[in-house]
N, C-alpha and C positions, 0 to 999 in steps of 0.2 A: 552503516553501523561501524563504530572503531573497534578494532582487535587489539585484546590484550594478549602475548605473547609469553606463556611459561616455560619455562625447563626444568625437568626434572628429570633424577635419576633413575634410570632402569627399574632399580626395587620400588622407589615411592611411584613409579610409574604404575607400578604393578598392584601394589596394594591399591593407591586410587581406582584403577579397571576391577578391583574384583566392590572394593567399595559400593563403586554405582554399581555396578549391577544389581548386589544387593541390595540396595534401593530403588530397584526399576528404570535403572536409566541404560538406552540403548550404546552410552558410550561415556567414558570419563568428559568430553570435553563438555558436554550437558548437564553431568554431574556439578562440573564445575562451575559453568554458568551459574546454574540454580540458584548455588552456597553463596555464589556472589552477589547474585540481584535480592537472593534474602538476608544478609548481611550489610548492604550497604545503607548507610545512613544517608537518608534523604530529606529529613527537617531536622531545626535545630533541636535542641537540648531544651528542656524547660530550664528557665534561669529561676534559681533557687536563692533567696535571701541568705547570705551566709549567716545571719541569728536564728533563724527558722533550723536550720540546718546542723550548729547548735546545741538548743537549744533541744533536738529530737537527741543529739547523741547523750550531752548530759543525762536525760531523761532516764537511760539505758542502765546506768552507773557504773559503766568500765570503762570512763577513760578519764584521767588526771587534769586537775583545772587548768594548770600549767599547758599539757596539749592542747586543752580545749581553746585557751588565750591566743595560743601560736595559729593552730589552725584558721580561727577567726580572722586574723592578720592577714597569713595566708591564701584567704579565700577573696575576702573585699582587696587586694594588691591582683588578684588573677581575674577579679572581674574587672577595675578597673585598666589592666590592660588589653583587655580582650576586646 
């Protein structure tokens, strides 16, 4: 299995050990683990139509047509380069 390797400062050292404990864990570096394999994203994103997308914030009515045009731009230009 690969190791990821942290360094931290004395203090934040110290608030992470008292951290996990208060959460039941025998040691910061379990704590740590945890945070991380629950945290890490493992499938993609659902791809959202940027009119759908939209077309929900309009819905809302706090945000200006003006934003809303750019954003739309903004979004189908990020999908098509991704």
């Amino acid at each position: 299995m690969p190791n990821i390797t942290v360094k931290l400062q004395e203090k934040d050292f110290r608030k992470a050990k008292i951290r996990a404990e208060h959460e039941g864990f025998k040691n910061p570096a379990d704590w740590a683990r945890f945070l991380i394999e629950q945290n890490m994203v493992l499938e993609e994103s659902p791809v959202l139509e940027s009119a759908k997308i939209i077309s929900e914030m309009k819905k809302t009515g706090l945000y200006k047509e003006n934003f809303l045009r750019d954003l739309k731009k903004s979004l189908e230009y990020a999908d098509k380069t991704s």
